[in-house]
C-alpha positions as CSV (number, residue, x, y, z in Angstrom):
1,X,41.3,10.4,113.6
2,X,41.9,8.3,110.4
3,X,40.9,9.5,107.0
4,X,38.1,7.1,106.8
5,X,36.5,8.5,110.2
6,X,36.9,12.0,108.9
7,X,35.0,11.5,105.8
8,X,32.2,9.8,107.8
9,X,32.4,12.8,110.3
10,X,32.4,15.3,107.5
11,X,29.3,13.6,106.0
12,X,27.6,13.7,108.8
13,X,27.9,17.5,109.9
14,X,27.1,18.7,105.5
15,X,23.8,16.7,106.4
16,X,22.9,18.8,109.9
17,X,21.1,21.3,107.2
18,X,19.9,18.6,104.8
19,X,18.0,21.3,102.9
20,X,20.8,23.6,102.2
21,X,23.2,21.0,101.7
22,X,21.1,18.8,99.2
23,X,20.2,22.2,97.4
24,X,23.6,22.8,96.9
25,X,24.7,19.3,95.9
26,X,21.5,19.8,93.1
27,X,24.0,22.8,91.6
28,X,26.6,20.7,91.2
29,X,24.6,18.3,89.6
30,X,23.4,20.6,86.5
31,X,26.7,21.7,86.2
32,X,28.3,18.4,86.2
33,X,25.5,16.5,84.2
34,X,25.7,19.1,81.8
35,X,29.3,18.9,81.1
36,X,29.5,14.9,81.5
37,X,26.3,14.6,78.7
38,X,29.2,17.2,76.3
39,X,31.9,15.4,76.6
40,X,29.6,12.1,76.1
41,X,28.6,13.3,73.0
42,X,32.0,14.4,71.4
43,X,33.1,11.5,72.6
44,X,30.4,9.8,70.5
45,X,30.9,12.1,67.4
46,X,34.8,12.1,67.6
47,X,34.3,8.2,68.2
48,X,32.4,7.6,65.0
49,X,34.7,9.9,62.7
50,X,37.4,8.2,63.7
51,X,36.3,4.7,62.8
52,X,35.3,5.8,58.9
53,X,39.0,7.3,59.1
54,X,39.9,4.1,59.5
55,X,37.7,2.7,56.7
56,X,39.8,5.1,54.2
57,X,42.8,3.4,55.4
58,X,43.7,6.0,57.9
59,X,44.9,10.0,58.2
60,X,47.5,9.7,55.9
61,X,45.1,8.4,52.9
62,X,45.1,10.3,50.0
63,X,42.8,10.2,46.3
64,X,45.0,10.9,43.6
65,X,42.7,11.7,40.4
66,X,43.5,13.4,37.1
67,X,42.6,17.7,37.1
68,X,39.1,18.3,37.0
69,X,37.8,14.6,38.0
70,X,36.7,15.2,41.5
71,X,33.3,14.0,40.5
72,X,35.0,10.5,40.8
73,X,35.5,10.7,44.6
74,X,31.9,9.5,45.0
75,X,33.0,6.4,43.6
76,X,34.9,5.7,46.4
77,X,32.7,6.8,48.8
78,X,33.8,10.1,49.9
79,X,31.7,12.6,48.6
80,X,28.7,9.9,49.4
81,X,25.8,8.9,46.9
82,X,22.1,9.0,46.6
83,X,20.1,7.4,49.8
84,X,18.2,5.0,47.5
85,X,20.1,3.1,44.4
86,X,18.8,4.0,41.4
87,X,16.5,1.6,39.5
88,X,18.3,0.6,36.4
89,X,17.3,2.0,32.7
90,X,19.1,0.2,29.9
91,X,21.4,3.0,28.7
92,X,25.2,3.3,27.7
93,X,27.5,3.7,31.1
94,X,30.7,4.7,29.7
95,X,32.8,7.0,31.9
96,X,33.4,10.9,30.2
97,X,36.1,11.4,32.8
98,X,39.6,11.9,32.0
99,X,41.6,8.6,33.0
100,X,44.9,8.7,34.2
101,X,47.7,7.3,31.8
102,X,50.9,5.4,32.5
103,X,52.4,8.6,32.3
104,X,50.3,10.5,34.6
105,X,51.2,7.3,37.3
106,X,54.8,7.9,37.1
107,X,54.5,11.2,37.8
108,X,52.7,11.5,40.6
109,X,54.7,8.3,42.0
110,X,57.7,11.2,41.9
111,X,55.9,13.5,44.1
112,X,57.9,14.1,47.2
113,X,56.2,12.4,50.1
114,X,53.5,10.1,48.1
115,X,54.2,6.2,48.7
116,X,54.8,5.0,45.4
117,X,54.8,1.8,46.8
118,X,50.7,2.2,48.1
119,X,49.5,2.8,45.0
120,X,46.3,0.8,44.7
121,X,44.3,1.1,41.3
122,X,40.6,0.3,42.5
123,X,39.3,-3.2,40.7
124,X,35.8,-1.4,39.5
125,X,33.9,-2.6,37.4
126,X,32.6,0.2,35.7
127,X,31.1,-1.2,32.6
128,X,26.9,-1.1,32.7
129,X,25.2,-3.8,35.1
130,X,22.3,-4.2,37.7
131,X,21.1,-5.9,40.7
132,X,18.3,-7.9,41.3
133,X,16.5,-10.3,44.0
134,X,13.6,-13.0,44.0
135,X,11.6,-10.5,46.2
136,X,11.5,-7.3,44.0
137,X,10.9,-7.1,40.0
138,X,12.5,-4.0,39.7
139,X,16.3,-3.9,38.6
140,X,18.7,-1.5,40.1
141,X,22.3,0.3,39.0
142,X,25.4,-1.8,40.3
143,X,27.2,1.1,41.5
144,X,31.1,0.4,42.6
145,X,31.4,-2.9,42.7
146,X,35.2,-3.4,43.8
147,X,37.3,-6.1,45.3
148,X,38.8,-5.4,49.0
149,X,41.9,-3.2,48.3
150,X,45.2,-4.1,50.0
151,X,46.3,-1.8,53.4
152,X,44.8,-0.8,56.4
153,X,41.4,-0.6,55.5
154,X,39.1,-1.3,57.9
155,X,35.4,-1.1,56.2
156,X,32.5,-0.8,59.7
157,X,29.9,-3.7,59.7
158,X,26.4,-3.5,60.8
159,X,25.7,-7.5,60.2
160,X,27.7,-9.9,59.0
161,X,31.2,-10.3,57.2
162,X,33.2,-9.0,54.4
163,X,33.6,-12.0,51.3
164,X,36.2,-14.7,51.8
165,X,38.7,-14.4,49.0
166,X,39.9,-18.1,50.3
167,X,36.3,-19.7,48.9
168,X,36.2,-19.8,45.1
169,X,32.1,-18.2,45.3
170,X,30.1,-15.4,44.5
171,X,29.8,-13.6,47.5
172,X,29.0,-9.7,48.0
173,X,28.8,-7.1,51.1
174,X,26.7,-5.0,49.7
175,X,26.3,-0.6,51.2
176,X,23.3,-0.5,53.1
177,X,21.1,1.8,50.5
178,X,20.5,-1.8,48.7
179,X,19.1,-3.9,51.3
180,X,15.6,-2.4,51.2
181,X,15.4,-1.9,47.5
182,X,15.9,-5.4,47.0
183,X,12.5,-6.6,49.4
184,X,14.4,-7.1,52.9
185,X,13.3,-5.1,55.9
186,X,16.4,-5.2,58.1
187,X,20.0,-5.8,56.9
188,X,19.7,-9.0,58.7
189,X,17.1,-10.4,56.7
190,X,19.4,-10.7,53.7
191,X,22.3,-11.7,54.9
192,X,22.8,-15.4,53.0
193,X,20.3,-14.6,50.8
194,X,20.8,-14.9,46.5
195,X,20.5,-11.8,44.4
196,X,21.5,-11.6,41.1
197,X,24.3,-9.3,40.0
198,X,24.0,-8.8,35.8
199,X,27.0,-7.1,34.0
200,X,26.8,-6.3,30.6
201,X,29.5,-6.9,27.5
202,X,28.6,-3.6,25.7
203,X,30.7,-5.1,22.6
204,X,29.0,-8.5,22.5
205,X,25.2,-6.8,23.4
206,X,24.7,-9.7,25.7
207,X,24.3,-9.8,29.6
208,X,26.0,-12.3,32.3
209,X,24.2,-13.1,35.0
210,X,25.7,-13.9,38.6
211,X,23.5,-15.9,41.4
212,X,25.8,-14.1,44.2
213,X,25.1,-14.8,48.3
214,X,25.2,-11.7,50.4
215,X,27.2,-12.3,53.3
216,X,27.9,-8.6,55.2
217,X,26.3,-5.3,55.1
218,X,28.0,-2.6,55.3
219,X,27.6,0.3,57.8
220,X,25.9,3.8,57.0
221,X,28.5,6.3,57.8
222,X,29.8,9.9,57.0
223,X,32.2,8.3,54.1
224,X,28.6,7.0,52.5
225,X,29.3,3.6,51.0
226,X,33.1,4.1,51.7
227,X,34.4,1.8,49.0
228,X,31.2,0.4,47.9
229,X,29.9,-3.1,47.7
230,X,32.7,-5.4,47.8
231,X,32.5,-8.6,45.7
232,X,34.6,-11.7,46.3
233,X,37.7,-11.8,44.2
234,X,36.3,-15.3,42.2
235,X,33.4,-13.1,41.4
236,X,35.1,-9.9,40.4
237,X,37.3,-12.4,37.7
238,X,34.3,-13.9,36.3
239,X,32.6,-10.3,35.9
240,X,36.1,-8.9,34.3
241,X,36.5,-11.6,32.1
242,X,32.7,-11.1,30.5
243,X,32.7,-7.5,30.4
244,X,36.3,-7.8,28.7
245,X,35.7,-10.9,26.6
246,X,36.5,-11.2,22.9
247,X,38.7,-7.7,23.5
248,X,42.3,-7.6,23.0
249,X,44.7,-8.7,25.7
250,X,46.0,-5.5,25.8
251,X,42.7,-3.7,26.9
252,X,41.9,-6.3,29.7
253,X,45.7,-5.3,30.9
254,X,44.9,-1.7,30.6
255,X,41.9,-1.0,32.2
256,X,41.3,2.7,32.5
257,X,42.0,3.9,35.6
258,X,40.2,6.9,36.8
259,X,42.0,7.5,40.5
260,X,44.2,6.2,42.5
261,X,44.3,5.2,46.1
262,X,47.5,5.9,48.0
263,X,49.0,6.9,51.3
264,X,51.6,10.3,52.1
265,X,54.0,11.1,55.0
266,X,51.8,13.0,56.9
267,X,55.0,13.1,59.7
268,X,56.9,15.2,57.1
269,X,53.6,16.8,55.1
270,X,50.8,18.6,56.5
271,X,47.1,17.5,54.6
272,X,47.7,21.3,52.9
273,X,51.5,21.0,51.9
274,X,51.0,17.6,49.9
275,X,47.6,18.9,48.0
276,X,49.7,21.9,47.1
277,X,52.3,19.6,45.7
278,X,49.7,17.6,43.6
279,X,48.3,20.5,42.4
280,X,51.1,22.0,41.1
281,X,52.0,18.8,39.7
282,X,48.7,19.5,37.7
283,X,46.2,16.8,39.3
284,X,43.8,16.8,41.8
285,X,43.8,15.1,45.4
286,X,41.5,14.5,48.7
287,X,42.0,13.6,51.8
288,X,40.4,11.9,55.1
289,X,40.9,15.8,56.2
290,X,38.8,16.8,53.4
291,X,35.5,15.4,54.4
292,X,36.1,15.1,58.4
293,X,38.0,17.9,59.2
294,X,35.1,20.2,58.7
295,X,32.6,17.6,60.5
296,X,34.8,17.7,63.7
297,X,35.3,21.1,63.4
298,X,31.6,21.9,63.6
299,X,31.0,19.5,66.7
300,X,34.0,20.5,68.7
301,X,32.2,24.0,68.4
302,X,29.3,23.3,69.6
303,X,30.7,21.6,72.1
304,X,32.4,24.3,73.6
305,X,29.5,26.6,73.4
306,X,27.8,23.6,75.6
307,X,31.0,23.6,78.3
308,X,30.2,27.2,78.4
309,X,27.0,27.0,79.7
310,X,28.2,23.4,82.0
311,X,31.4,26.0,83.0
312,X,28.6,29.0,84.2
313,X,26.5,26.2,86.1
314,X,29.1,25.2,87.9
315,X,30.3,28.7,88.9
316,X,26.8,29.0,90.6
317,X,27.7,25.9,91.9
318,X,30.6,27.0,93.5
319,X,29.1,30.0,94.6
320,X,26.3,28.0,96.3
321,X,29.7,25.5,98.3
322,X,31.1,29.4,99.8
323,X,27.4,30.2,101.0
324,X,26.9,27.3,102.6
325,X,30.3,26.1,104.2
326,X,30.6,29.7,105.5
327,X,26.7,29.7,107.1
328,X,27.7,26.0,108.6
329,X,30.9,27.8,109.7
330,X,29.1,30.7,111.4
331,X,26.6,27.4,113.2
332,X,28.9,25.6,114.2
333,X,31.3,28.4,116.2
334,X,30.9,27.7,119.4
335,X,31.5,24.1,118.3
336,X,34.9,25.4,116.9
337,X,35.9,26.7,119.8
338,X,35.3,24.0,122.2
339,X,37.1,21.7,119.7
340,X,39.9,24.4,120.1
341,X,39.9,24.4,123.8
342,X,40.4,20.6,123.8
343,X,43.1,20.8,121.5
344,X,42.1,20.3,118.5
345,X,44.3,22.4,115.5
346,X,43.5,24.7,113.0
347,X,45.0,22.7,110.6
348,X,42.7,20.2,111.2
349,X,39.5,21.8,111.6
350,X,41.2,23.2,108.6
351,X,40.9,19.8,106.9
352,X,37.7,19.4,108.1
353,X,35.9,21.8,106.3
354,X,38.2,21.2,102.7
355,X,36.6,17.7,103.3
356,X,33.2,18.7,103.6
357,X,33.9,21.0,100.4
358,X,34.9,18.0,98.3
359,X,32.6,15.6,99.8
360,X,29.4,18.3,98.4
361,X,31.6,18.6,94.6
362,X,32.1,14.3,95.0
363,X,27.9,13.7,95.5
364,X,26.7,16.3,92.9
365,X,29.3,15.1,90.3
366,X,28.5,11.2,90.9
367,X,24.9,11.9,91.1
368,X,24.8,14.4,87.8
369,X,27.1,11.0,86.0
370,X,25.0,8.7,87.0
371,X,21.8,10.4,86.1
372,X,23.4,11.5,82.6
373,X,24.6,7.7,81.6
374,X,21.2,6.7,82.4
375,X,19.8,9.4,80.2
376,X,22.3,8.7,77.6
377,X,22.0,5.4,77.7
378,X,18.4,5.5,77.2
379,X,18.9,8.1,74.1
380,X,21.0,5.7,72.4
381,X,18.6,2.7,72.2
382,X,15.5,5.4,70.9
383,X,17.9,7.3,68.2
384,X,18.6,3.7,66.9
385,X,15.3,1.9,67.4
386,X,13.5,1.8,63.8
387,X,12.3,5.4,63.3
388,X,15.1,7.4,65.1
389,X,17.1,9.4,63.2
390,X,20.5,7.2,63.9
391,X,18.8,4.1,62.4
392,X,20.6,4.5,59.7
393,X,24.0,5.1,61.5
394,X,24.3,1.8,63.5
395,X,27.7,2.3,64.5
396,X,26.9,5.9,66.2
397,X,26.4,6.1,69.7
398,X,24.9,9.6,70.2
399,X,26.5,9.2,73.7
400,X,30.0,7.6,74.8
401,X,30.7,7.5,78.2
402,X,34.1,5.8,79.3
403,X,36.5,6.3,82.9
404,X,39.0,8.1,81.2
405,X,36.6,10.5,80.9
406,X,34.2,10.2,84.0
407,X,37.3,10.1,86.6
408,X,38.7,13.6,85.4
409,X,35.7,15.4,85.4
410,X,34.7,14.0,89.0
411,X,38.1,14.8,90.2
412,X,38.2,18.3,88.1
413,X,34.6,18.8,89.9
414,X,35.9,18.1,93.2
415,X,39.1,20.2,92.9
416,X,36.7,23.6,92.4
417,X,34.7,22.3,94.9
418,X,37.4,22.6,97.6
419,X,38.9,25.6,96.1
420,X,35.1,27.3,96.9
421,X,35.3,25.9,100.4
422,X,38.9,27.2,100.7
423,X,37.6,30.7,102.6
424,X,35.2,29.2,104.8
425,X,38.0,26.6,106.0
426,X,40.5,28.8,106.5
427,X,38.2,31.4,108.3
428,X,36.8,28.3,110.3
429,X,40.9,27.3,111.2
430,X,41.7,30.5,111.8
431,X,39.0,31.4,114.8
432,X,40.0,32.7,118.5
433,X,38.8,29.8,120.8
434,X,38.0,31.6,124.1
435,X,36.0,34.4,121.2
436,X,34.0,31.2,119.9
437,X,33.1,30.3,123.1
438,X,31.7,33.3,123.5
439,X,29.8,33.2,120.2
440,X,26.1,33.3,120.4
């Protein structure tokens, strides 16, 4: 009898007692939909951390900034902002943070296992300035407006594109906080729409205005804003030189610079090793680890406290496979020993049984997947219709569900399946034929 035969065969005898059979396959189902919607989820969560790792340019990114400025990791979006921008006031801007001199630079450039060579001084513009659109007559703060920095940076999209530095236009992708605040309902809506971006020369008292089209929106995210709006580089040199104009050559060359963005060897250095280093060095640092190391931490323990209680269901469930093989063993005796008599082994009556084992773990596992990507599935499209409480996370499926992680858990499923129906097989194999025959 092939393998294909046996299966059927096996099938066919779980399904004598369709009532005790299907109420055993149920068990397996609530264990295995309970762990498949876990893993689904970190999945989802681990998914979605990983991809604003990759906005900061990766696990080995690091903020370099001068002691006491940690306030100034907001501007590059890693403590996050406010939901809404703020509407603008007229009112000085100046930063009253430290900046970093040409001396603090070199210094941490000499700190063993910092990339000198990464160091990227962030283009902001950090003089006073405002946003503005044809649909609203309010004005609002233009907060960390930046070119693209050089380096793996990959900034998430929810429409459209970052600006092409290759066209010589005013083009922005502005954080998602603005899109409503300047009159437009969805992030689609604005996308090659004008808005006016105003910066101010605070020596000159006078105020440049820039008709800019809006070609991307950024993301929401854990890193809120993770390097905020990003103008087109033609844009950024016509802001510099207004804010800057009539100054000096020397101050346009030596823009203060407030932090740095860099990358470590985090093959030689642990996260904690090179913060120690900077801080004994006297400045501060953060890393990707700093802000989604706790986050991960807090999901990957609640999702074991979930596994638990998926691990406990399908103990019952394997519980349930012992009872019922052995009652379909104590049925089927006489059958047992007539196969016997004719010549059948106990290896294979043996094998019979396993495969009835497994075939129970293989329906309640497929059934519980299929029922929990549906579910999933469904939950996905309501926590990001407008209202749910992932609207504003676009790139953050609640629930992930791929085959390198739906094949394990069927076959894991499976495996404790046929080691519950191990006693009843063996005790079926290991039955006296002429005693069977006997059996009433």
């Amino acid at each position: 009898m092939g393998i294909l035969e046996t299966i059927r065969t096996a099938n066919h005898n779980l399904f004598r007692n369709k009532v005790r059979t299907i109420l055993t396959i149920i068990a397996i189902f609530v264990g295995s939909f309970t762990i498949i919607l876990n893993v689904a989820i970190n999945s989802g969560v681990n998914k979605f951390i990983d991809e604003q790792t990759r906005a900061l340019g990766g696990d080995n990114f690091i903020m370099l900034f001068s002691s006491g400025a940690e306030d100034m990791a907001s501007g590059a979006g890693l403590a996050g902002a406010s939901d809404e921008p703020m509407e603008y006031v007229e009112a000085g801007s100046a930063q009253d943070v430290e900046a970093l001199k040409d001396a603090d630079i070199e210094k941490l450039k000499k700190i063993e296992g910092i990339d000198a060579d990464s160091f990227y001084m962030p283009s902001m513009l950090n003089g006073e300035g405002y946003l503005t659109s044809a649909k609203t007559d309010k004005k609002y703060v233009a907060e960390n407006f930046m070119i693209m920095p050089p380096g793996n940076f990959k900034i998430p999209l929810s429409v459209g594109s970052l600006p092409d530095d290759s066209k010589n236009t005013n083009q922005v992708t502005l954080t998602p906080n603005y899109v409503k605040a300047l009159g437009y309902e969805h992030d689609e809506d604005i996308i090659g729409q004008t808005i006016t971006i105003a910066i101010k020369n605070q020596a000159m008292d006078k105020w440049f205005e820039y008709e800019t089209e809006v070609v991307g929106v950024e993301a929401n995210g854990i890193v809120s804003r993770s390097m905020g709006s990003i103008i087109s580089r033609a844009l950024y040199d016509k802001a510099f030189d207004a804010v800057y104009a009539h100054l000096p050559a020397e101050a346009k060359e030596n823009m203060p610079t407030y932090f740095i963005l860099a990358t470590f060897d985090n093959e030689k250095f642990t996260e904690a090793e090179i913060k120690q280093k900077i801080s004994d060095a006297g400045y501060s640092s953060m890393t990707v680890g700093d802000v989604m190391g706790m986050i991960r931490t807090f999901f990957d323990v609640i999702m074991v406290v979930f596994n638990v209680f998926g691990g406990i269901a399908l103990l019952a469930a394997a519980i349930g496979i012992v009872n019922t093989l052995l009652m379909s063993v104590e049925e089927r005796t006489r059958e047992i020993g007539l196969d016997k008599a004719l010549g059948m082994s106990s290896w294979k009556i043996f094998f019979d049984f396993a495969t009835e084992a497994i075939l129970i773990g293989f329906w309640g596992s497929v059934v519980g997947i299929a029922v929990a990507i549906g579910i999933g599935t469904a939950v996905n499209g309501i926590v990001h219709a407008p209202g749910g409480f992932l609207e504003v996370f676009p790139t953050f499926d609640l629930f992930s569900f791929s085959l390198q992680t739906i094949i394990p858990i069927v076959l894991i499923i499976m495996l404790i399946a046929l080691i519950a129906g191990t006693a009843p097989a063996i005790k079926a194999a290991r039955k006296n034929p002429i005693e069977a025959l006997r059996y009433e």
